[in-house]
C-alpha positions in Angstrom: 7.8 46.5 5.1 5.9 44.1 7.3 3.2 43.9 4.4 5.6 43.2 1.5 7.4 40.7 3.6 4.0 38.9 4.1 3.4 39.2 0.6 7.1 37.6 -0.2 6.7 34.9 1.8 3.5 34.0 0.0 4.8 34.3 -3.1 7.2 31.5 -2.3 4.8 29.4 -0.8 3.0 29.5 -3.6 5.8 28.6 -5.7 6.9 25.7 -3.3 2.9 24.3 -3.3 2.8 24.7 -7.5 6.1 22.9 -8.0 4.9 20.4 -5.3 2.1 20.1 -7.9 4.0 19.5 -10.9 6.3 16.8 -9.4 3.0 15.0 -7.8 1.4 15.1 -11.6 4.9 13.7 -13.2 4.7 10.9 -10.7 1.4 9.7 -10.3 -0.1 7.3 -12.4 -2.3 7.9 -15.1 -4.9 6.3 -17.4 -2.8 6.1 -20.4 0.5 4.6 -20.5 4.0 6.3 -21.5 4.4 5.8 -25.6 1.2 4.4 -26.2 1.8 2.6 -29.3 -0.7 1.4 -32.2 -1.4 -1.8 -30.4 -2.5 0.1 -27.6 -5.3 1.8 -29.3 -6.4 -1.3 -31.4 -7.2 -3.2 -27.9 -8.4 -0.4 -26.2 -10.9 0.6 -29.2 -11.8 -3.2 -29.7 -12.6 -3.4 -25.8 -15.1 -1.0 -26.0 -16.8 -1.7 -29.1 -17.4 -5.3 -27.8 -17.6 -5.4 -24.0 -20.8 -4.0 -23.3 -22.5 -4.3 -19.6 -22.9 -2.2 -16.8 -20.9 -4.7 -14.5 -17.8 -6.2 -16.4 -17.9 -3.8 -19.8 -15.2 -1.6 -21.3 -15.4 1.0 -18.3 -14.5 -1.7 -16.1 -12.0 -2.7 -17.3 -10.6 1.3 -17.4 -10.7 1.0 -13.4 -8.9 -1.9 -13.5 -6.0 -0.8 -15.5 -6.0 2.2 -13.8 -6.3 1.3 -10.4 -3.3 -1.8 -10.9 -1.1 0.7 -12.0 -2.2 3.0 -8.7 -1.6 0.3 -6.3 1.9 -1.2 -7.7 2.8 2.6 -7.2 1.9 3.1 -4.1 3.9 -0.1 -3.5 6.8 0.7 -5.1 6.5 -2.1 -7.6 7.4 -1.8 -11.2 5.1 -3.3 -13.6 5.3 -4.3 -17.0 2.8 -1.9 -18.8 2.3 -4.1 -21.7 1.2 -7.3 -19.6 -0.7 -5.5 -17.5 -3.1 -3.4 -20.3 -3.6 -5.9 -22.4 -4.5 -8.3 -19.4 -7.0 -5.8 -17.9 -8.6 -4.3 -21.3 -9.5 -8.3 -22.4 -9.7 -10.3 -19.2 -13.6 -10.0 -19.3 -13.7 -10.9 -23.0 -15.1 -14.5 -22.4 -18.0 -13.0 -20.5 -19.3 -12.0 -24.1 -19.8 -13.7 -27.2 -18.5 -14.9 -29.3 -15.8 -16.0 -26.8 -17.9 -17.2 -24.2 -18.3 -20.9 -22.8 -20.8 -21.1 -20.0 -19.0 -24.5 -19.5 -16.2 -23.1 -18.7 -14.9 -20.3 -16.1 -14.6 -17.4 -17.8 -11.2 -16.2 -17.0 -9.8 -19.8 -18.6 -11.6 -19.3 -21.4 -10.2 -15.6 -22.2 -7.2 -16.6 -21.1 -6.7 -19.5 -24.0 -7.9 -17.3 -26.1 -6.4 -14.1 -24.9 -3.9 -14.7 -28.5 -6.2 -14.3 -31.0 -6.8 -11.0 -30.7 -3.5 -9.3 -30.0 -1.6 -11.2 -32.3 -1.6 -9.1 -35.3 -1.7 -5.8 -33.4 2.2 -4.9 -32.9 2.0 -6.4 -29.2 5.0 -8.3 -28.4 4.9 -11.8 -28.7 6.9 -12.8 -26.1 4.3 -11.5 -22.9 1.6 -13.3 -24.4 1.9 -16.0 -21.6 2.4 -13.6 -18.9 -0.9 -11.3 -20.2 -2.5 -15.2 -20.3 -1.6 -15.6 -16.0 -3.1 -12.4 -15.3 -6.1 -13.0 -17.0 -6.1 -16.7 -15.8 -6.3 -15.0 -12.0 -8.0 -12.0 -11.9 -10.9 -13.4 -10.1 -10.6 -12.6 -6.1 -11.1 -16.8 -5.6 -7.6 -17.1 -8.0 -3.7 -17.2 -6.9 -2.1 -14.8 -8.9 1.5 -15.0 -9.6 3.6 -12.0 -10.7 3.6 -8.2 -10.0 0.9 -7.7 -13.2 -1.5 -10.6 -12.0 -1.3 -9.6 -8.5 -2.5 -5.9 -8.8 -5.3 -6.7 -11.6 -6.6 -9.7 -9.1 -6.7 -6.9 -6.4 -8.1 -4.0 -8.5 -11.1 -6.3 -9.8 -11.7 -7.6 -6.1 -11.5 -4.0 -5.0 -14.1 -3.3 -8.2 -17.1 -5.6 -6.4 -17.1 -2.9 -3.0 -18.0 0.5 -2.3 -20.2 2.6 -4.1 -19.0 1.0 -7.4 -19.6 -2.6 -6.2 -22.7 -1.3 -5.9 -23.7 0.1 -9.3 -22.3 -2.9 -11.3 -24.5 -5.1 -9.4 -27.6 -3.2 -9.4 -27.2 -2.2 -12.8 -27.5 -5.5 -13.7 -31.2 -6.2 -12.3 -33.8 -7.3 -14.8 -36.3 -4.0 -15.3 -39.1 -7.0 -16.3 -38.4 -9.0 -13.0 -36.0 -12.0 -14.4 -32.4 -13.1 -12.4 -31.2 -11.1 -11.2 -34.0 -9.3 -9.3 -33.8 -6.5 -6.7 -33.3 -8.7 -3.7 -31.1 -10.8 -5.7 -28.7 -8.3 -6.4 -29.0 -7.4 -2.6 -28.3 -11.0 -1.9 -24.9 -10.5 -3.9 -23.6 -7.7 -2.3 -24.2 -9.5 0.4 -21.7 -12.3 -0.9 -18.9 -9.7 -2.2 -18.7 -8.4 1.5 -18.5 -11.8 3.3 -16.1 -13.1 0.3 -14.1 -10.8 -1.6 -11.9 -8.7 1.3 -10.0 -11.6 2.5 -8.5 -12.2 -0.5 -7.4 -8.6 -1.3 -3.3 -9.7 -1.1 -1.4 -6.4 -1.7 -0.4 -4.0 1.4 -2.1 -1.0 -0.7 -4.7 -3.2 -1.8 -5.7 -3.9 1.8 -4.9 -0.1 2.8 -8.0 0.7 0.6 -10.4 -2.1 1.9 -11.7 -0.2 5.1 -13.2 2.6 3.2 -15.1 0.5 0.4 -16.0 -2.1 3.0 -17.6 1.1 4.9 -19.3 1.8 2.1 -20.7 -1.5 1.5 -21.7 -2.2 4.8 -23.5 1.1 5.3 -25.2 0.8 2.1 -26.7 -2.2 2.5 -27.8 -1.5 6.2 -29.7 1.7 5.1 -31.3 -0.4 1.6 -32.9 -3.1 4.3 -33.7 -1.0 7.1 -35.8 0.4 3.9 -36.9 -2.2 2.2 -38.6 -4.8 5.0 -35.3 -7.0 4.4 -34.7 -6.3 1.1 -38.7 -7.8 0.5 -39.9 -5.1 -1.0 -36.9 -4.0 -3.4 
């Protein structure tokens, strides 16, 4: 009796810990957004036909979107999905041609031209301007205004630490020794750690800082402990 008691009681654990699963899966958020529509797929296949480089290409923007969406949730923040997938798929697009303007920053320049490409792809209209403010302040150095431009600015400034901040800048190091080199890109993770934290703005933005910062940090201690300063990289 004491054995198929046992075995009751894990059979109802089991069913508590699998429904636990299902409602965890039904509300956490995911790479794809509800209804994805034709628009959707038109950006999303034009991003990654076009935005090619290990550091602010199509899988970049990916974490972006997906990350946004993870921290307005953990929030409790309602976004509008719209503003904020067209706003992370394109608000690189000006750091390729033919939309780029070295004259100019490059989130300007995507956003003012943000329009041309989704007009004519079923995306409504009307959050053009609001897709055009996120992009505008996605950098970690902008103000962003709005639920949509507040957690893409603090996904892409969570983008340059860790272990990722670390492969998009070392994956952009010449192989034939041109800028960026090996201490170069040192030198820039460098930067990202003394710049980019403080202006992580959300409360579950800054909940993930310590662990990427860790992973910065130790990072780049063990790289120049083994590289006589970063000299010989």
């Amino acid at each position: 009796m004491a054995i198929i008691g046992r075995m009751q009681g894990l059979a109802v654990l089991v069913a508590i810990l699998a429904a636990a699963t299902r409602l965890m899966a039904a509300s956490a958020p995911t790479a794809e957004p509800v209804g994805a529509s034709d628009w959707h797929t038109t950006v999303r296949n034009f991003a990654e036909q076009h935005f090619k480089n290990p550091a602010w290409g199509y899988s970049h923007s990916q974490r972006d979107y997906a990350l946004a969406r993870e921290l307005a949730a953990a929030d409790g923040v309602a976004l509008d999905d719209d503003v904020l997938f067209a706003a992370a798929y394109l608000h690189d697009m000006a750091a390729f041609p033919p939309w780029a303007n070295d004259k100019l920053d490059h989130s300007d320049v995507a956003a003012d031209t943000v329009d041309t490409i989704l007009k004519g792809t079923g995306f409504p209209a009307a959050k053009i301007d609001a897709v055009r403010g996120a992009i505008r302040t996605h950098m970690f150095y902008r103000e962003p205004v709005g639920p949509e431009a507040l957690y893409l600015h603090d996904a892409d400034a969570l983008d340059w630490l860790g272990a990722i901040g670390v492969a998009r800048i070392f994956g952009l190091v010449d192989p034939h020794g041109a800028d960026p080199t090996g201490p170069k890109a040192a030198s820039m993770l460098e930067d990202n750690l003394a710049k980019v934290p403080a202006r992580v703005l959300s409360p579950a933005g800054r909940a993930r800082l310590p662990q990427r910062q860790a992973e910065l940090e130790r990072f780049l201690k063990d790289l120049k402990r083994e590289s006589d300063d970063f000299r010989t990289l």
